[in-house]
C-alpha positions as CSV (number, residue, x, y, z in Angstrom):
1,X,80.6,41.0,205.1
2,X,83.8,42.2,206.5
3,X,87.3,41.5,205.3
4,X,88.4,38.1,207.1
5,X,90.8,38.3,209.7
6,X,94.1,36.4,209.2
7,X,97.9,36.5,210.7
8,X,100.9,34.3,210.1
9,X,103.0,33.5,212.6
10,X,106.4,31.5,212.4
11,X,104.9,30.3,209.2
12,X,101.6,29.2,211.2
13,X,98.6,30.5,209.3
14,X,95.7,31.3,211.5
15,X,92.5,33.9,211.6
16,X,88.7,33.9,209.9
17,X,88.0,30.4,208.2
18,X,91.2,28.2,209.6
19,X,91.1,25.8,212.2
20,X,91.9,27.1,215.6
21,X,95.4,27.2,217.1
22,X,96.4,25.8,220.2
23,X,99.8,26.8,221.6
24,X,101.6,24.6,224.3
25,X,102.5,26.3,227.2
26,X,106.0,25.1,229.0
27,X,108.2,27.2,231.6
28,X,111.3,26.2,232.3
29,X,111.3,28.3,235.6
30,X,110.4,27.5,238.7
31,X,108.2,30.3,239.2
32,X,104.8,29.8,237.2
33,X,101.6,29.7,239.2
34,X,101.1,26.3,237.9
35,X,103.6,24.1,238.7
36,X,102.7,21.4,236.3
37,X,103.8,23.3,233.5
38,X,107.3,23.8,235.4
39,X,110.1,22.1,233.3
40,X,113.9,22.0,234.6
41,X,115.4,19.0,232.8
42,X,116.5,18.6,229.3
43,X,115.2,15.0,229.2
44,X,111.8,16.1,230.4
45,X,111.7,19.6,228.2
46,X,111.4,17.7,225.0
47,X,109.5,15.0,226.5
48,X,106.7,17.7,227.1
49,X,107.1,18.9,224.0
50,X,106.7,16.2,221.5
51,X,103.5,15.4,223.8
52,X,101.9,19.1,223.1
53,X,103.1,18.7,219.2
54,X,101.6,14.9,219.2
55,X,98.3,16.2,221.0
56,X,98.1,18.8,218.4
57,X,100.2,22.2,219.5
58,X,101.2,24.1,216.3
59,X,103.0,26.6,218.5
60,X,105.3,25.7,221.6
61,X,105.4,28.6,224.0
62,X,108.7,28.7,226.3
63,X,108.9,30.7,229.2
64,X,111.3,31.5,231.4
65,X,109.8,33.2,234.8
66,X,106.2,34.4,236.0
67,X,104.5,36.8,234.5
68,X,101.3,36.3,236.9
69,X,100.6,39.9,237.8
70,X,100.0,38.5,241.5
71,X,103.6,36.8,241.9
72,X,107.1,38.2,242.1
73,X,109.4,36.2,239.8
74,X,112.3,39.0,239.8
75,X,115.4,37.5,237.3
76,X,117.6,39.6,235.6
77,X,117.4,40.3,232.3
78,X,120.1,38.0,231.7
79,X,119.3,35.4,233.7
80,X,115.7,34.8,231.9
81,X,118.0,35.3,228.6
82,X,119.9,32.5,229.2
83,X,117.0,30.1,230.3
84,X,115.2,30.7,227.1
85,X,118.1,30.3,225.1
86,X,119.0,26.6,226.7
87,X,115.5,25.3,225.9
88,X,114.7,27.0,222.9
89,X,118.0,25.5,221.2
90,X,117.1,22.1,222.7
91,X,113.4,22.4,220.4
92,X,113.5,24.7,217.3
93,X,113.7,22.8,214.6
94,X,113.6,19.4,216.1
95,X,109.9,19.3,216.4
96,X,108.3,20.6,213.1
97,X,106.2,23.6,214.8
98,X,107.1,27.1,215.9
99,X,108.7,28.5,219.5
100,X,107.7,31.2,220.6
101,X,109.3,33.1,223.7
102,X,107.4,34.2,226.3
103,X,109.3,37.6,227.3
104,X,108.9,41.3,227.7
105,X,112.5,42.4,227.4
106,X,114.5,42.8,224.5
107,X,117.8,41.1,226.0
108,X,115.7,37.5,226.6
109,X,113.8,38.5,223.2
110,X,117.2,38.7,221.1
111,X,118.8,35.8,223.2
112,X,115.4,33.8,222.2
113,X,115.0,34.5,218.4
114,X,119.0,33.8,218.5
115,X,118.2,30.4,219.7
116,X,115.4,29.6,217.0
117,X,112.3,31.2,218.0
118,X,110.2,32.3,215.7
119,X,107.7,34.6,217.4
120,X,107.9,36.6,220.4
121,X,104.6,36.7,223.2
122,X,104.9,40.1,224.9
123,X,102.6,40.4,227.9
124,X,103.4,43.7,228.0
125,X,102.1,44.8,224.8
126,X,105.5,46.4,223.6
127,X,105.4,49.1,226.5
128,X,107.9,47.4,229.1
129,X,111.0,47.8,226.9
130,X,111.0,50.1,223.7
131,X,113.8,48.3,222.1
132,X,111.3,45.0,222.0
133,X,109.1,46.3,219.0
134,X,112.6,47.4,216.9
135,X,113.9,43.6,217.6
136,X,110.7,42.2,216.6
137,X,110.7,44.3,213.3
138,X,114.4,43.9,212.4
139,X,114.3,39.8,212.9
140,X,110.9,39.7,211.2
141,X,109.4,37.6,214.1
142,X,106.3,36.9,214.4
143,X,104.5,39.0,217.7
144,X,101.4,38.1,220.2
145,X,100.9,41.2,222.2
146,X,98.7,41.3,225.2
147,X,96.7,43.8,226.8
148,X,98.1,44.4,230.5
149,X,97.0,46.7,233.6
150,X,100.7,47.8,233.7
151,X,99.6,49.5,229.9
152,X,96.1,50.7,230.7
153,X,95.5,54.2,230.5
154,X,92.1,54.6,231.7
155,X,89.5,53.2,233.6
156,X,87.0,52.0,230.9
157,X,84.5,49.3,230.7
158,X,86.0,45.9,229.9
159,X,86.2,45.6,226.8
160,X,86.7,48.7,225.8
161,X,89.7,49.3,228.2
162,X,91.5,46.2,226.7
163,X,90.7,47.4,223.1
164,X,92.3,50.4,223.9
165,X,96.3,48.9,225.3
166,X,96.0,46.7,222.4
167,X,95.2,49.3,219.7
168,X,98.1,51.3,221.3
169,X,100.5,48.4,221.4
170,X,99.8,48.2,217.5
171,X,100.2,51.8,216.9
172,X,103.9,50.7,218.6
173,X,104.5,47.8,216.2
174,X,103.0,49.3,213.2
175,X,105.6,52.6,214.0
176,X,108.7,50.1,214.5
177,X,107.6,48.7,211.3
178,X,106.4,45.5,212.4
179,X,104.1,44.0,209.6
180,X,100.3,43.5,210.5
181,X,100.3,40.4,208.8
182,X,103.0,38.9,211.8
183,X,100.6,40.3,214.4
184,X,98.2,38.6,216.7
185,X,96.5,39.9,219.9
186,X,95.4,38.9,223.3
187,X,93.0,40.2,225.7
188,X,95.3,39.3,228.9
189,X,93.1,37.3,231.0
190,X,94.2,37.9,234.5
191,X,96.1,40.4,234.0
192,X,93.8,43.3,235.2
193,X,93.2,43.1,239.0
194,X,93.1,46.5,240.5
195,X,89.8,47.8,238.6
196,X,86.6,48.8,240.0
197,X,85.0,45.3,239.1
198,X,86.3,42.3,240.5
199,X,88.9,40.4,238.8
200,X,87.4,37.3,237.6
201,X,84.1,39.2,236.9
202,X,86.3,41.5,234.6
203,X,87.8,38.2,232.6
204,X,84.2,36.9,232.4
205,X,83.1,40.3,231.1
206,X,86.2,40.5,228.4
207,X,85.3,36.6,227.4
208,X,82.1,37.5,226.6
209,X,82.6,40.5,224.3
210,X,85.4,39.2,222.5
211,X,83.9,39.5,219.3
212,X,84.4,43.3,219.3
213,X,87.9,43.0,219.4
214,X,87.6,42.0,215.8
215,X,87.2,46.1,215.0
216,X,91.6,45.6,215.8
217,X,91.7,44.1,212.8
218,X,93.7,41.0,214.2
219,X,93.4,37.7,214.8
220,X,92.8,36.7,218.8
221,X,94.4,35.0,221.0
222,X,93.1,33.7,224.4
223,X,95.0,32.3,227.7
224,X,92.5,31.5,230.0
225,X,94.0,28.2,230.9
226,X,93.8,27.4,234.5
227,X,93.7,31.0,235.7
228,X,93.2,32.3,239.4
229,X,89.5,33.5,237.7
230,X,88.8,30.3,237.2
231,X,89.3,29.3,240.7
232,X,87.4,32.0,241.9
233,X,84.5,31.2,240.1
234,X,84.6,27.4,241.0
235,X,85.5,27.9,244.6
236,X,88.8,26.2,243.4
237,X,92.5,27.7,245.1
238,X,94.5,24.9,243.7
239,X,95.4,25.1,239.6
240,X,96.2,21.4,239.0
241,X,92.5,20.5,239.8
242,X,91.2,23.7,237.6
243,X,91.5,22.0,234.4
244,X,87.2,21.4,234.1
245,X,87.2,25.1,234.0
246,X,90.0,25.8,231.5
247,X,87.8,23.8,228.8
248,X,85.0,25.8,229.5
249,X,87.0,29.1,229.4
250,X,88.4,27.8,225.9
251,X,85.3,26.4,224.8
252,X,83.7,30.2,225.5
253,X,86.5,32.0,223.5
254,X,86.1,30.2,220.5
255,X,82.3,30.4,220.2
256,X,83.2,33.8,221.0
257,X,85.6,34.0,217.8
258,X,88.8,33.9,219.0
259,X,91.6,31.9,216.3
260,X,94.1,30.6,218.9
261,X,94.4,29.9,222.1
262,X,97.4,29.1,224.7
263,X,96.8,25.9,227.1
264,X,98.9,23.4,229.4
265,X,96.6,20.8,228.6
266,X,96.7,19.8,224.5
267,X,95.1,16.9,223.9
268,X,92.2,17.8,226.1
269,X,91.8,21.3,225.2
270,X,92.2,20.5,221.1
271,X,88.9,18.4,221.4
272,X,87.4,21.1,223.6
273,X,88.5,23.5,220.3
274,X,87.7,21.4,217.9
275,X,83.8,20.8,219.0
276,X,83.4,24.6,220.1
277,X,84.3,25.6,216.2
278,X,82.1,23.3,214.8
279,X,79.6,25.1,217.0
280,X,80.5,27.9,215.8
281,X,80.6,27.1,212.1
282,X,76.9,26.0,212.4
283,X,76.0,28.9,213.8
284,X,77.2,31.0,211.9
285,X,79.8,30.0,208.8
286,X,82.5,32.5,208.2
């Protein structure tokens, strides 16, 4: 049997043999596909909030523009900076879970972890900005990296193409001397759309053969939740009603093996969780 597979992010334990993660999502610009995760008032920030931690979030992820590979959400550095700093001060420490910040950049990233963040998410898998991964290491932050089209390399199968970004966004960490131990990964659903396969048949494909991506050595994370694939798949163009799908997606990556995963729906996708690893412990303890 191999090693188990554990991270800790923030102080949030996760991997082999712990209960699955789920991780709030909330954007506080106006720019997310989704615009029910769209946040823009104090008041209704940490209402949203304390609803994710009372439904079960452990993690509260904050961000501040699109990342959608298919939109154009174009702030300046310092523009994002200073939208994740005026929410992240209005929830670290209030709530009794983590924040993470949702950014590629250091300037956001430093502006962030100055406002109480504990963990930076980095869709970019530390190749957007090099002076990310020496941030991350110096504050001792915890770090989600994500495999992206924008890193790829080659023109692999699935799988093996998003094995590759995220084993070279660890050789990056590991060099900025990041500890392992504060480093989880993510397959970056919907973030590869200019391959030879379609899209969503792509995201199906990476779903599916998540388990090899336990040969990284890290913990997974998945963020499938109600993503254009999704809608494709269900014949569905309009996110607010993709939510039957999102469980599914989630329900698929755990029985698949992955430890977290990132939602805008908590209380419905922690039951989803919850029933899929118990599943999955029947089938197959760890």
């Amino acid at each position: 049997m191999t090693s188990p597979v554990r991270a800790a992010l923030a102080g949030v334990s996760l991997g082999d043999g712990l209960p699955v993660a789920v991780i709030g999502a909330l954007n506080v610009g106006p720019g997310s596909f989704y615009a029910g995760s769209v946040v823009t008032s104090a008041d209704d920030l940490l209402r949203a909030a304390e609803r994710m931690v009372r439904e079960g979030a452990v993690v509260l992820d904050v961000g501040a523009r699109s990342t959608a590979p298919y939109l154009s959400d174009a702030i300046s550095a310092s523009e994002e900076g200073e939208r994740l700093a005026w929410a992240i001060s209005r929830l670290a420490g209030k709530l009794g879970v983590a924040i993470s910040a949702d950014t590629s950049r250091v300037e956001p990233a430093r502006a962030a972890l100055d406002a109480g963040a504990g963990i930076i998410n980095d869709v970019r898998g530390l190749t957007g900005d090099p002076g990310l991964a020496p941030l991350v290491a110096e504050r001792g932050a915890g770090l989600l990296v994500m495999a992206s089209e924008a890193a790829a390399t080659t023109a692999g199968p699935p799988v093996e193409t998003v094995r590759e970004v995220l084993q070279r966004a660890l050789d990056i960490a590991e060099r900025a001397g990041i500890d392992p131990e504060r480093v989880v990964v993510d397959p970056g659903i919907g973030f590869f759309r200019r391959r030879d396969i379609a899209w969503h048949d792509w995201d199906c494909a990476v779903l599916a053969g998540l388990d090899r991506l336990r040969a990284l050595g890290r913990p997974i994370c998945v963020g499938a939740s109600r993503k254009s694939f999704i809608g494709r798949i269900a014949g569905e163009p309009d996110p607010a009603r993709r939510l039957p799908g999102s469980l599914a997606a989630a329900t698929a990556a755990v029985l698949a093996g992955a430890h977290m995963i990132r939602a805008h729906d908590v209380g419905d996708t922690v039951q989803a969780v919850r029933v899929a690893e118990a599943v999955r412990g029947a089938r197959e303890p760890v």
